[in-house]
NUTOR-404077 format. One record per residue: residue in three letters; x, y, z of N, C-alpha, C, CB in turn. Coordinates in steps of 0.02 Angstrom, whole numbers, plus 50000, padded with zeros to 5 digits. Glycine has a CB too. Example, Ala and Ser with C-alpha at 12.3 -4.5 7.8 and 13.67 -1.06 7.14 Angstrom:
// residues 2
ala506604971650390506154977550390506604983550390505654977650452ser506424988850354506844994750357506455000250394507044997050286
//
This chain:
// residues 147
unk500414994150000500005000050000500435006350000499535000050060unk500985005650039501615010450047501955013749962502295004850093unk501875008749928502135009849860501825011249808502395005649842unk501095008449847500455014249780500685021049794499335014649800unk500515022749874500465031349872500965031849860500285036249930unk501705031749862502155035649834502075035449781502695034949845unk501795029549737501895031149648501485037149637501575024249588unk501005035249670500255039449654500485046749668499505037049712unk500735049449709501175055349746501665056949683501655052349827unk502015052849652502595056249628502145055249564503455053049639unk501845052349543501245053649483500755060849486500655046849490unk500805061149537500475069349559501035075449562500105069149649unk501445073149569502145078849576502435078849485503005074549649unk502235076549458502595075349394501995079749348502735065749372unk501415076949356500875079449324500815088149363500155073449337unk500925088849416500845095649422501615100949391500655096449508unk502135096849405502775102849349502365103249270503885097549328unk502095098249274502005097749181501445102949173501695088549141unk500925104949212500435107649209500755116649217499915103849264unk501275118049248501475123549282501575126549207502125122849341unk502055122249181502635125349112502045125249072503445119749073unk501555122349066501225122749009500595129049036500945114348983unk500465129249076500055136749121500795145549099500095133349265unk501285141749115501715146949102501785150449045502215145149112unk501465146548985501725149648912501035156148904501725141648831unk501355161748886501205167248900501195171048842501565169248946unk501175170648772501525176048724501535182648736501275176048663unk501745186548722501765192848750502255198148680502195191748838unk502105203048667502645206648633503145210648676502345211048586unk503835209948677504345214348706504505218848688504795212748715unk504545224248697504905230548676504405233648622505695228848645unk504485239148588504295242148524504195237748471504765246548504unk503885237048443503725232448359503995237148324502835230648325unk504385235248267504535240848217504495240748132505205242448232unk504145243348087504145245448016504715250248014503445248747990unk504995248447955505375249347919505255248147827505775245847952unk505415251947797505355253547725505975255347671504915259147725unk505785252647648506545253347584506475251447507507225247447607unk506415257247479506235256047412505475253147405506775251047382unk505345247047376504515245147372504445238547413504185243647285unk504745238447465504545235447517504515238147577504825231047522unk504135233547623503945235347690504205231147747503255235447694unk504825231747785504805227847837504365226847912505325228647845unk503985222847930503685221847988504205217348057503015217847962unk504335220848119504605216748163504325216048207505085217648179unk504505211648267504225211148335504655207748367503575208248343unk504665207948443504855201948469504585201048530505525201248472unk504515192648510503965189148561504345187448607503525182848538unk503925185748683504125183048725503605178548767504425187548753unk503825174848815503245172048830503105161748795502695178648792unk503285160048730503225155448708503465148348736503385157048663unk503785149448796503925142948836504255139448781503235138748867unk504385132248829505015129648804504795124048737505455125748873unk504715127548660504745125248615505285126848556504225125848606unk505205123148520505865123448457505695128848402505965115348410unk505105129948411504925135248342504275138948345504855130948268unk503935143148325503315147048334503155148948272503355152848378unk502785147848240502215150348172501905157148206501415143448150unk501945160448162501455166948148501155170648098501645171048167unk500785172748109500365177048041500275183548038499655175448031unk500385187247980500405192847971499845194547911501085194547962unk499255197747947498805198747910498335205147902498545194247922unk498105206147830497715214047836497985218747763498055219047924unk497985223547765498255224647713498595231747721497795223647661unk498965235447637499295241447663498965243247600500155242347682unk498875249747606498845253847556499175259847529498435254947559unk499305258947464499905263047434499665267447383500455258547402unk500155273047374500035277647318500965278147297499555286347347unk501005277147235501575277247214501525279747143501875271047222unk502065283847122502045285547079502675286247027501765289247095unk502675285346962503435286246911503645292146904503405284146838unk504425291746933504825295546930505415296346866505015294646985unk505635299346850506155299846807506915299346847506035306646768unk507205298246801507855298246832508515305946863508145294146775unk508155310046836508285315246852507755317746934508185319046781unk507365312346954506855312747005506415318347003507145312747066unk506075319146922505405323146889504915317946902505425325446799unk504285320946893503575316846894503385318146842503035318146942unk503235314246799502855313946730502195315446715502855308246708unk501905317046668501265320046690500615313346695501065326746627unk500775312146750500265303746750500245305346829500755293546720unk499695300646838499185301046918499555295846935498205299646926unk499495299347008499885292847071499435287747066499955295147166unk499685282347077499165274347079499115272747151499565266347036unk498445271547173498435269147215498145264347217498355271747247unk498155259447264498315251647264498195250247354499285249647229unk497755243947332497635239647407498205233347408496715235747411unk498465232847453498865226347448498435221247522499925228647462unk498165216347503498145211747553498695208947571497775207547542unk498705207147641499345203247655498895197047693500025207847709unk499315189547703499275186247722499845181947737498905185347702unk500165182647787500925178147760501115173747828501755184547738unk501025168847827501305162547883501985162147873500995154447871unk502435162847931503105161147929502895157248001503745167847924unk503715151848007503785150248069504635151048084503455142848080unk504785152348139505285157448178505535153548229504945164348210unk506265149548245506585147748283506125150548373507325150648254unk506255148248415506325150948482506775148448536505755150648507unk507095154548554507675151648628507465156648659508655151048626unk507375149448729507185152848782506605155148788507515156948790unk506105155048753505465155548759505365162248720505225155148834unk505775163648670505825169148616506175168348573505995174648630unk505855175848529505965174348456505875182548429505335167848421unk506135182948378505995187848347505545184348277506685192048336unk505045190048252504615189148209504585194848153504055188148243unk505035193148089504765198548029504775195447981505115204848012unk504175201347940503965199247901504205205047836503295197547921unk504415203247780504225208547724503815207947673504675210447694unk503605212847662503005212447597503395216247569502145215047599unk503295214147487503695218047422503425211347370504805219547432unk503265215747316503155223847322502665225747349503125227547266unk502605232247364501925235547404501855240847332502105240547505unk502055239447283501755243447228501785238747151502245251347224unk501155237547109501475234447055501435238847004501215228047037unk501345246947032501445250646975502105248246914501565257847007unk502155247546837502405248046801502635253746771502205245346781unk503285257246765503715261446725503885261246676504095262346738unk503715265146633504025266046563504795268146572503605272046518unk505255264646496506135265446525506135271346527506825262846480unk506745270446572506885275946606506675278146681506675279946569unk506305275446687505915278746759505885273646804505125281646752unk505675273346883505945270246916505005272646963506865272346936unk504975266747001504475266747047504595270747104504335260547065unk504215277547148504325278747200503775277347243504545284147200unk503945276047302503115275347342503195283847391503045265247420unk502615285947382502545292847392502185290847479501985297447321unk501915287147469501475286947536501035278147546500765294547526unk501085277147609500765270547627500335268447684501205266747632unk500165266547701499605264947795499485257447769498475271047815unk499525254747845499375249647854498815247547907499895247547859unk498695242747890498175239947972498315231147964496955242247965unk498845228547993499025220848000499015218648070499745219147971unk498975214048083498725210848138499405204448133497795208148128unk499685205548202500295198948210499935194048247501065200748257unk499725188148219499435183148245500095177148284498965180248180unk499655174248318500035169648384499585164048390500105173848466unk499405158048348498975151848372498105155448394499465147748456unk498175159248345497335164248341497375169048396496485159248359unk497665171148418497795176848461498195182248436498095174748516unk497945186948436498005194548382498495197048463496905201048350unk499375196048429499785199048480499825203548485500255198348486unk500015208348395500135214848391499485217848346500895215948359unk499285224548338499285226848271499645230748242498865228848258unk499865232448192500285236848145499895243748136500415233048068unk499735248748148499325251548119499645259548091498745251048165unk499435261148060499385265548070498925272647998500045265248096unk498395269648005497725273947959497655278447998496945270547943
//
């Protein structure tokens, strides 16, 4: 009888660490999220914390940006043509190493313009807004925003 309850006991001590670490996982965003832009793309960052002790984390980056871009010349003139503006949906699943129960998470979209140039001229993006949502296993960590 002595050797049930201890199994039964250390069957209860085993099942409660396992329950703790898995109560512990927390996602969370650390610090500032940051966009960044360069030429006709858009970088999205973050970094998570919180993900407990796994090998990797999937996330989603979803929503869209909207752009007005317009052809420039190489002398950096505007031609006599209307800025284009343009919806870009985004949807993009990556999955992202984690140590230590983190990870950093970015994403880029490009192009964020499919305006076409006649030679000579070169795509500029004049202006953009976004509204994306950093998803976490259906949990909306971050949003991107800024309309």
């Amino acid at each position: 009888m002595r050797r049930i309850t201890l199994s039964f006991m250390a069957a209860l001590a085993i099942l409660a660490v396992a329950a703790t670490t898995v109560m512990a996982d927390s996602p969370h965003i650390v610090g500032s999220p940051s966009v960044s832009s360069s030429g006709n793309s858009v970088t999205f960052t973050a970094s998570v914390a919180g993900l407990g002790n796994v090998p990797s984390a999937t996330f989603t980056l979803a929503g869209t940006i909207n752009v007005s871009s317009r052809c420039y010349t190489k002398s950096n003139n505007t031609p006599q043509a209307a800025n284009k503006q343009e919806t870009i949906d985004v949807n993009s699943t990556k999955t992202f190493d984690v140590r230590n129960g983190r990870t950093n998470a970015s994403f880029t979209v490009s192009p964020i313009s499919t305006l076409k140039c006649p030679g000579g001229q070169h795509v500029v993006i004049e202006s953009f807004t976004y509204d994306l949502d950093l998803v976490y296993m259906g949990q909306t960590l971050y949003t991107f925003s800024n309309v």
